[in-house]
C-alpha positions as CSV (number, residue, x, y, z in Angstrom):
1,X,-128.7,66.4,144.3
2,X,-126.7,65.8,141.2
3,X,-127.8,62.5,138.4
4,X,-124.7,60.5,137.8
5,X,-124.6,59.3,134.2
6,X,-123.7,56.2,133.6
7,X,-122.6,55.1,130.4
8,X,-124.3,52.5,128.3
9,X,-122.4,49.2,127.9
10,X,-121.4,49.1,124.2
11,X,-121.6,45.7,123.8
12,X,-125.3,45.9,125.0
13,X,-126.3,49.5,123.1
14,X,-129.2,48.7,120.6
15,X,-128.7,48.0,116.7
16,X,-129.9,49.3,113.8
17,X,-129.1,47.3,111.5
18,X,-131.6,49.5,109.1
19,X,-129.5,52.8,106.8
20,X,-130.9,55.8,107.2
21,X,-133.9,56.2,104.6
22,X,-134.2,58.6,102.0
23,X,-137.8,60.5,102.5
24,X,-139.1,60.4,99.0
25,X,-141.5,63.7,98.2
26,X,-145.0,62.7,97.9
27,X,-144.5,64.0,93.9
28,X,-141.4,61.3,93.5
29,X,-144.2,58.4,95.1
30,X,-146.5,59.7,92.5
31,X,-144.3,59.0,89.9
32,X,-143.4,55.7,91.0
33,X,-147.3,54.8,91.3
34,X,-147.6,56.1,87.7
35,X,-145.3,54.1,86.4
36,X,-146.4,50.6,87.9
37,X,-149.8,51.5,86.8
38,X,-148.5,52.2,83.2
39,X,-146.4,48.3,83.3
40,X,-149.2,46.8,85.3
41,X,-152.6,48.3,83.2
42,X,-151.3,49.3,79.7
43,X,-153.7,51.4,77.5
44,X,-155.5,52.4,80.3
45,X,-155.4,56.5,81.7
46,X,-154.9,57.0,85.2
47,X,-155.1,60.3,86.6
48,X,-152.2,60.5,89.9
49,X,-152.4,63.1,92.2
50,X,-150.3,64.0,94.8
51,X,-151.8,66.0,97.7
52,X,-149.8,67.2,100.8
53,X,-150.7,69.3,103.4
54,X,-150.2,69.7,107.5
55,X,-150.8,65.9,108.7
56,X,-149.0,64.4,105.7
57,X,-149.3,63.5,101.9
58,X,-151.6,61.3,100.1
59,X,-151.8,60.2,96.6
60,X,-155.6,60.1,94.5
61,X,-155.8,58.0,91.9
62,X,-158.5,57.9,89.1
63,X,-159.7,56.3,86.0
64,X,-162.8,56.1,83.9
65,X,-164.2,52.1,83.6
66,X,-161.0,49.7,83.2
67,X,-160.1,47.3,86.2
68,X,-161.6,46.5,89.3
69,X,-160.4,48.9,91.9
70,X,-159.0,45.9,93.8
71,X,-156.6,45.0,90.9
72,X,-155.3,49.0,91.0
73,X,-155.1,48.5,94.9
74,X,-152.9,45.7,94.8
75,X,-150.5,47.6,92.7
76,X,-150.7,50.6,94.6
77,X,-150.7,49.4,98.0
78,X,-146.9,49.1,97.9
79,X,-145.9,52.0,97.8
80,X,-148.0,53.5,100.8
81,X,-145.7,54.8,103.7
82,X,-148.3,53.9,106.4
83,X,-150.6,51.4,107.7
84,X,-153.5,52.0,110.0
85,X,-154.8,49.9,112.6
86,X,-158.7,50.8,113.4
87,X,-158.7,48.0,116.2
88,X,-156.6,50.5,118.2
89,X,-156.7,54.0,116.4
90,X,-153.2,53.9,116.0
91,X,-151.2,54.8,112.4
92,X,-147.9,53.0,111.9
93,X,-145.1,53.5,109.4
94,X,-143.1,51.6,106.6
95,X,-140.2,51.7,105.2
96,X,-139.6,50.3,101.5
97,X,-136.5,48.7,99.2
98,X,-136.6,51.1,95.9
99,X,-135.0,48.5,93.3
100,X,-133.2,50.6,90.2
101,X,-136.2,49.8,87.9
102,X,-138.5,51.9,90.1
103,X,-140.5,48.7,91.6
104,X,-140.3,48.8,95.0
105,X,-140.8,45.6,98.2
106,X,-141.6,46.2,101.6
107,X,-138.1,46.6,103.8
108,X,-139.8,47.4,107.4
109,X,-143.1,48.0,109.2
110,X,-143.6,48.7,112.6
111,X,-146.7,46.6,113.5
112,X,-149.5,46.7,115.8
113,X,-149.4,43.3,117.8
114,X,-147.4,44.5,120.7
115,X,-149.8,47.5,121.1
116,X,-153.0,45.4,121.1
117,X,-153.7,45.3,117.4
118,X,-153.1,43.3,114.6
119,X,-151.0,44.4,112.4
120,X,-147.4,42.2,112.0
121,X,-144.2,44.0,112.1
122,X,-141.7,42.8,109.4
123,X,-138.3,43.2,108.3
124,X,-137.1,41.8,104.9
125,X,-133.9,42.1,103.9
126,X,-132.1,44.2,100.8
127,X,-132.8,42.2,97.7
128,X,-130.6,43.8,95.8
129,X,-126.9,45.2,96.5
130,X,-128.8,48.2,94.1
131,X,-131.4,48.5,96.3
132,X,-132.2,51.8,98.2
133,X,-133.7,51.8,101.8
134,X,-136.5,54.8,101.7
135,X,-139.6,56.3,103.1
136,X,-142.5,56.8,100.6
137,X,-144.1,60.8,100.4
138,X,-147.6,59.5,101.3
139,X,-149.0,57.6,103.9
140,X,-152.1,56.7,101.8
141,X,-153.0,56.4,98.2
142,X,-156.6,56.3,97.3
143,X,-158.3,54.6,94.1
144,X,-161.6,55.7,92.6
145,X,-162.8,54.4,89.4
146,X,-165.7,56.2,87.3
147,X,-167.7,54.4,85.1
148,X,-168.8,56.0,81.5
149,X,-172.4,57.0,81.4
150,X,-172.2,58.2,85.2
């Protein structure tokens, strides 16, 4: 028995209307993190550390008193390059806008929702004519602040 091919319509083939990405190193997101936490905290010393290793790349970031950990978060939780979903045990990716000044906006995320969890996908389109589709070197970036006298 031989499979006959048949040839996808063209006018019915799936678009991606999405360029290819540039995979930033986990050491270029470091960089970028540093940077927004330098505009975003001034005066204040963070210590950014890339790690990567066989199931991806993270990012640690430290400080000694300073702000909450919620107010580094929110400047740090952009430039993660995935999102998990406990509900369903299931990891998903996103894919970021990299504006010339080195901040950065969410282009794409592959949700949850159609899998069971709750996660929304979204799509946002370039800002910027300047702008550069990419995928950020670590899934996860991690905050710990120390307080003096600990």
């Amino acid at each position: 028995m031989t499979a006959t091919v048949i040839p996808f319509p063209s006018t019915l083939a799936p678009s991606n209307p999405d360029p290819d990405p540039r995979y930033l190193t986990c050491a270029e997101t470091a960089k970028l993190v540093r940077a927004a936490l330098k505009k975003a905290f001034p005066g204040v010393k963070f210590s950014v550390r890339s790690n990567t290793y066989s199931g991806g790349a993270s990012i640690d970031v430290g400080w000694t008193d300073g702000p909450e950990p919620a107010d580094v978060e929110k400047v740090t939780g952009i430039y993660t390059g995935a999102r998990f979903d406990g509900s369903i045990d299931l990891k998903t990716h996103a894919y970021h806008w990299l504006l010339p000044d080195g901040t950065v906006t969410l282009a794409r995320m592959i949700g949850t929702e159609g899998s069971g969890g709750f996660i929304p996908s979204v799509r946002n389109s370039r800002p910027s004519p300047d702008a550069e589709y990419v995928s950020m070197g670590a899934d996860y970036i991690f905050c710990n602040r120390r307080k003096s006298g600990e």
